[in-house]
Structures are given as structure tokens and as C-alpha cells.
ZADO-1210 file (C-alpha; in nm, 4 decimals, padded with zeros to 6 digits):
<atoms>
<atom x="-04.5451" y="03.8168" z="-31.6481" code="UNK" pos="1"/>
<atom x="-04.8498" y="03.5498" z="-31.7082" code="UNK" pos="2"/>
<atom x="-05.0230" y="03.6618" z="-32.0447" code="UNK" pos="3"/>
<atom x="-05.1782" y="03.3564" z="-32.1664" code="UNK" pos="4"/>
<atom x="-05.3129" y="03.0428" z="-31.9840" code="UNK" pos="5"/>
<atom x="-05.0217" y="02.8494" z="-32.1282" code="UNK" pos="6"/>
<atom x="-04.8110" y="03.1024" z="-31.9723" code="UNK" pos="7"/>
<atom x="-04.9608" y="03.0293" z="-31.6296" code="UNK" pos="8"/>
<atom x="-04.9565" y="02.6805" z="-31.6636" code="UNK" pos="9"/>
<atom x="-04.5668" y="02.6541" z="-31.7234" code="UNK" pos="10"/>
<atom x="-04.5174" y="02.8934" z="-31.4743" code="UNK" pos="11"/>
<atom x="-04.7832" y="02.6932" z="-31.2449" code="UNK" pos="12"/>
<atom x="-04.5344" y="02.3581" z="-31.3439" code="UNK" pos="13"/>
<atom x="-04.2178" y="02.5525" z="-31.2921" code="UNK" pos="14"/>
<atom x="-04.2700" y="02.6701" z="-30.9165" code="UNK" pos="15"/>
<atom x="-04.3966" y="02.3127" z="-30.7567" code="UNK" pos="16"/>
<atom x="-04.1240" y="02.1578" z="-30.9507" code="UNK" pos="17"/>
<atom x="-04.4071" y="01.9076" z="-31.1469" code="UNK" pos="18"/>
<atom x="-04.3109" y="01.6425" z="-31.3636" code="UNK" pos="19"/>
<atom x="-04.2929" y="01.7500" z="-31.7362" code="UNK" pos="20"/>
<atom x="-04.5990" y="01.5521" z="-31.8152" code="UNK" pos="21"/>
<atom x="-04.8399" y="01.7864" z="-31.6288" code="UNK" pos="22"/>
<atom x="-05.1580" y="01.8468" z="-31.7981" code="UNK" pos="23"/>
<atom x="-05.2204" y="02.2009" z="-31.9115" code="UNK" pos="24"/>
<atom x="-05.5640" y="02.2014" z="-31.8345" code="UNK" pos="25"/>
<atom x="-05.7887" y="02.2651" z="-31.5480" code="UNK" pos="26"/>
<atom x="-05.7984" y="01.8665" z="-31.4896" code="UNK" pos="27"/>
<atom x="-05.4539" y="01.8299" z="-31.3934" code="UNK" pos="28"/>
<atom x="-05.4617" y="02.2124" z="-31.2267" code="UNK" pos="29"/>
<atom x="-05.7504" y="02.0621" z="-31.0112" code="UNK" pos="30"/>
<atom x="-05.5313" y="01.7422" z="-30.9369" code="UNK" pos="31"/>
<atom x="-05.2282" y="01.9409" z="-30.8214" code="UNK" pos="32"/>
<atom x="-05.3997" y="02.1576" z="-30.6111" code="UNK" pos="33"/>
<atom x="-05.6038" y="01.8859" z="-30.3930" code="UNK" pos="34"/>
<atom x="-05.3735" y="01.6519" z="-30.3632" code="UNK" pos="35"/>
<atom x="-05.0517" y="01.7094" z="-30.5788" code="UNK" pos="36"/>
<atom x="-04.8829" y="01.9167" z="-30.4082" code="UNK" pos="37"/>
<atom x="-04.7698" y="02.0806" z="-30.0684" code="UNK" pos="38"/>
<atom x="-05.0436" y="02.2738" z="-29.8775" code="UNK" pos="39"/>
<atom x="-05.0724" y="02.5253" z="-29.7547" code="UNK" pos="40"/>
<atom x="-05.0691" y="02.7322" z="-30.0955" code="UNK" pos="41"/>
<atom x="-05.1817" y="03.0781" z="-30.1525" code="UNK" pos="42"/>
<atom x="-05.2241" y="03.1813" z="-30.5446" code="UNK" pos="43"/>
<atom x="-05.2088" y="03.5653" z="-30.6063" code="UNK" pos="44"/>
<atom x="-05.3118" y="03.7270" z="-30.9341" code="UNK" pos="45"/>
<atom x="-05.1994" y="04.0417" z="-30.9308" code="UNK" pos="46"/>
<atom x="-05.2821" y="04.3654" z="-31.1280" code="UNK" pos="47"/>
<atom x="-05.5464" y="04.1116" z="-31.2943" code="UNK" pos="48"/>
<atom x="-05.7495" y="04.2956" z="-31.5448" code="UNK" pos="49"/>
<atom x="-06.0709" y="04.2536" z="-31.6933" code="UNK" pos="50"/>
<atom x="-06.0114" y="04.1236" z="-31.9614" code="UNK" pos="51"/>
<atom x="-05.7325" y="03.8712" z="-31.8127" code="UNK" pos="52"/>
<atom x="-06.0520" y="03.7750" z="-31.5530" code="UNK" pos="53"/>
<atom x="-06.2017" y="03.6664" z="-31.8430" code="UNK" pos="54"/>
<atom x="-05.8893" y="03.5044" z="-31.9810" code="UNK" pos="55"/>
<atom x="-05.7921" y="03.3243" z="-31.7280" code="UNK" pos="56"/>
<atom x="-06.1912" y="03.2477" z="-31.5779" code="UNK" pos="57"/>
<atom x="-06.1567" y="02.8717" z="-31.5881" code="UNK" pos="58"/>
<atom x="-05.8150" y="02.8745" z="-31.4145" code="UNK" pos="59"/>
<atom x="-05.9982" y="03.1154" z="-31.1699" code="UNK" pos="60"/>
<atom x="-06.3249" y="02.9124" z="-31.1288" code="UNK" pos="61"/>
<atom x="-06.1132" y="02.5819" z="-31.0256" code="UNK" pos="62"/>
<atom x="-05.8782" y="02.7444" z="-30.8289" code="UNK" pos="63"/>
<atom x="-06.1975" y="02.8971" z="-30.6278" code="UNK" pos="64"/>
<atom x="-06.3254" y="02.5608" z="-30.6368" code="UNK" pos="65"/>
<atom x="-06.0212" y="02.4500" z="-30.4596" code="UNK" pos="66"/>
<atom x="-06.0533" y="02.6824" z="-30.1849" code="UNK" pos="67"/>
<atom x="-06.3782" y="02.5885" z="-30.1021" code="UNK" pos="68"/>
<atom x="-06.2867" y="02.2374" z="-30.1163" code="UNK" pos="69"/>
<atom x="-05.9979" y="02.2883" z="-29.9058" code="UNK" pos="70"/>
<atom x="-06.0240" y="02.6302" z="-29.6775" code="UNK" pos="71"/>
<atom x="-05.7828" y="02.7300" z="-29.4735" code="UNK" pos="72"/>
<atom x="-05.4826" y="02.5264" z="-29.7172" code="UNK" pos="73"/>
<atom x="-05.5988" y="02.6770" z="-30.0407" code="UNK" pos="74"/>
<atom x="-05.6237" y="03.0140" z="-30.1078" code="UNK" pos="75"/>
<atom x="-05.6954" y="03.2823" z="-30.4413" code="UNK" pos="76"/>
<atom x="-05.6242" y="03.6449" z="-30.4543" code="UNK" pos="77"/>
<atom x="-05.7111" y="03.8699" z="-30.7046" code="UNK" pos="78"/>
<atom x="-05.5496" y="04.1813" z="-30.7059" code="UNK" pos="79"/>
<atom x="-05.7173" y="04.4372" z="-30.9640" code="UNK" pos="80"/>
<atom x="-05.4883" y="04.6815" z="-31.1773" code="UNK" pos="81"/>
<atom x="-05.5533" y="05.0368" z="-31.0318" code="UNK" pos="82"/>
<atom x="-05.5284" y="05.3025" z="-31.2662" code="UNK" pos="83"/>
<atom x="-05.2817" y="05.5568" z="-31.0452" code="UNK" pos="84"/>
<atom x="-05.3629" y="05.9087" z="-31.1205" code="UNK" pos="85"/>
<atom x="-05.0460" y="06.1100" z="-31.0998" code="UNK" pos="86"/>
</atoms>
């Protein structure tokens, strides 16, 4: 589970095998994604709360940036948590 934006960055790092060096930050996040690594790339939040929007908004806004930079290879989804009524 990604709880902080540190959490999402290692995890981010982790799954396109990225050299240890890689920038925690929306710079290097922005670097990766046009031209770092291997498109097409589809990034899924799921169960994303409000509170985590808000979290995780700069991640978000460059990621969306990235999509519109690059449509059709770059891709966000936001899933938000439902509450389920039993």
C-alpha cells in the first residue's frame, strides 16, 4: 500500500527497475515518464481518497501533465474508495 509520496516514489523506482539515484521529486517523476522509461504506461491509483488526492496532488498534476504531453502512451487512473454498504 502507497501512504506517503515517499512511499510512491520507491515503489515508482522499484517497478521500472530505476537506478538508485532517482530523484524523489516530481522533476525526476516528469523525466521518467517522458522519456525514461518504456511506453506505453498506464498509472492506476486505486481506492484514492480525498485526502490522499490531496496528498499525492503534485504527483497527480505531473502525471496528468504527462498524459497530455504524451496521449495515447501515458495514461492516469483514479479509482475513488467507495464506501460499500452491506
Amino acid at each position: 500500500m502507497i501512504r506517503t509520496t515517499e512511499d510512491f516514489y520507491q515503489q515508482f523506482r522499484d517497478k521500472f527497475s530505476l537506478f538508485p539515484a532517482f530523484g524523489h521529486n516530481t522533476d525526476a517523476l516528469w523525466d521518467m515518464l517522458t522519456g525514461g522509461i518504456d511506453l506505453p504506461v498506464t498509472l492506476v491509483f486505486e481506492h484514492i481518497t480525498a485526502r490522499q488526492r490531496r496528498l499525492f496532488s503534485a504527483v497527480i498534476a505531473t502525471c496528468r501533465d504527462a498524459e497530455e504531453e504524451w496521449p495515447g502512451d501515458i495514461q492516469l487512473i483514479l479509482t475513488p474508495l467507495t464506501m460499500r454498504a452491506d
